[in-house]
N, C-alpha and C positions, 0 to 999 in steps of 0.2 A: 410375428416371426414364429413361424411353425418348426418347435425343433422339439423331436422325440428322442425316447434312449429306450435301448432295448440291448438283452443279450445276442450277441453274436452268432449265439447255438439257434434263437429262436424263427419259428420261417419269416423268412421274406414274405412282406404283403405290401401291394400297388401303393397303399395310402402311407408308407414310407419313404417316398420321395427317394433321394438320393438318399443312401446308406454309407457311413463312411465309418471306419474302423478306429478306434483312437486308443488303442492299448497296445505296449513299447511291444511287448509277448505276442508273438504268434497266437493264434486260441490253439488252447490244447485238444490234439484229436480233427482238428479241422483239417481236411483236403481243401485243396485250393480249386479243386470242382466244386463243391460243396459252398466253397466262401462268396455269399451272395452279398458283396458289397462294391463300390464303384470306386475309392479310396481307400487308402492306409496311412492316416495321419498319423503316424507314433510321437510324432514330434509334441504332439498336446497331450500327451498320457503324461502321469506324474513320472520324475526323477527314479533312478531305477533306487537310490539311498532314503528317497521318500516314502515310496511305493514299499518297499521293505521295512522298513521301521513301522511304517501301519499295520499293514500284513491283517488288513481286516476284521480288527481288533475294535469294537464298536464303543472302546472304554478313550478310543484314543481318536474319533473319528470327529469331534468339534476340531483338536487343536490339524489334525488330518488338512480340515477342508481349509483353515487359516494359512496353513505351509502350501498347497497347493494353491489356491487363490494368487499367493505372492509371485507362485513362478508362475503361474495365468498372466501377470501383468506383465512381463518380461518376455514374454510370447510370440512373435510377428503372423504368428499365424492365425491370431485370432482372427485379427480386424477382416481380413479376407472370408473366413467361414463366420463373421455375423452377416457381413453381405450377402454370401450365397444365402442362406439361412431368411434374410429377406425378403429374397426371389422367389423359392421354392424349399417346400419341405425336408428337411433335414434331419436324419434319424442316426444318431450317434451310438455309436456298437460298442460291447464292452465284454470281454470275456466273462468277471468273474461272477461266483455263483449268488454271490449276496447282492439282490437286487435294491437294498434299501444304503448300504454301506459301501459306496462305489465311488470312482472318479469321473464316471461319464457325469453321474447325478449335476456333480460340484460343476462340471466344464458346463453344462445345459444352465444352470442356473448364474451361471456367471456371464454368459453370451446371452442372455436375457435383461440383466441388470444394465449395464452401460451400453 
């Protein structure tokens, strides 16, 4: 199951398969020319009251990924994008700028697990 993550800002390349966007926020600064992706899930970005109380705070990103996980399981949209995700490479966008403290990370590794 080939599923990447990468920021949104970063170019487009062929071995990204489908590109789908999963953060609730617009990217900031992105023209919609510019936006090379094939999707906009925001429906799988964390809660706008979750995503706020992290705010990227890397002291609070273990209990982060436990509150987001929870609403992962409550989800209906996953089951559909593990499937795609099956078929064909799948590269999951992510606005923000901290590449190690993110929510794509958590949604990649959760659509991996089950």
């Amino acid at each position: 199951m080939p599923i990447r993550i990468k920021r949104v800002y970063d170019e487009a390349e062929a071995r990204d398969g489908v590109r789908i966007l999963v953060d609730r926020l617009w990217p900031r600064g992105m023209s919609k020319d510019k936006a090379a992706f094939a999707e906009w899930m925001k429906e799988l970005a964390p809660t706008t009251a979750l995503r706020q109380w992290f705010d990227h705070k890397p002291e609070r990103w273990t209990e982060f990924q436990a509150r987001y996980r929870e609403e992962l399981r409550e989800n209906p949209l996953i089951a559909p994008l593990r499937q795609r995700a099956a078929a064909e490479t799948v590269t999951l966008l992510y606005g923000s700028r901290n590449r190690d403290f993110n929510h794509a990370r958590v949604l990649a590794d959760y659509l991996l697990e089950t």
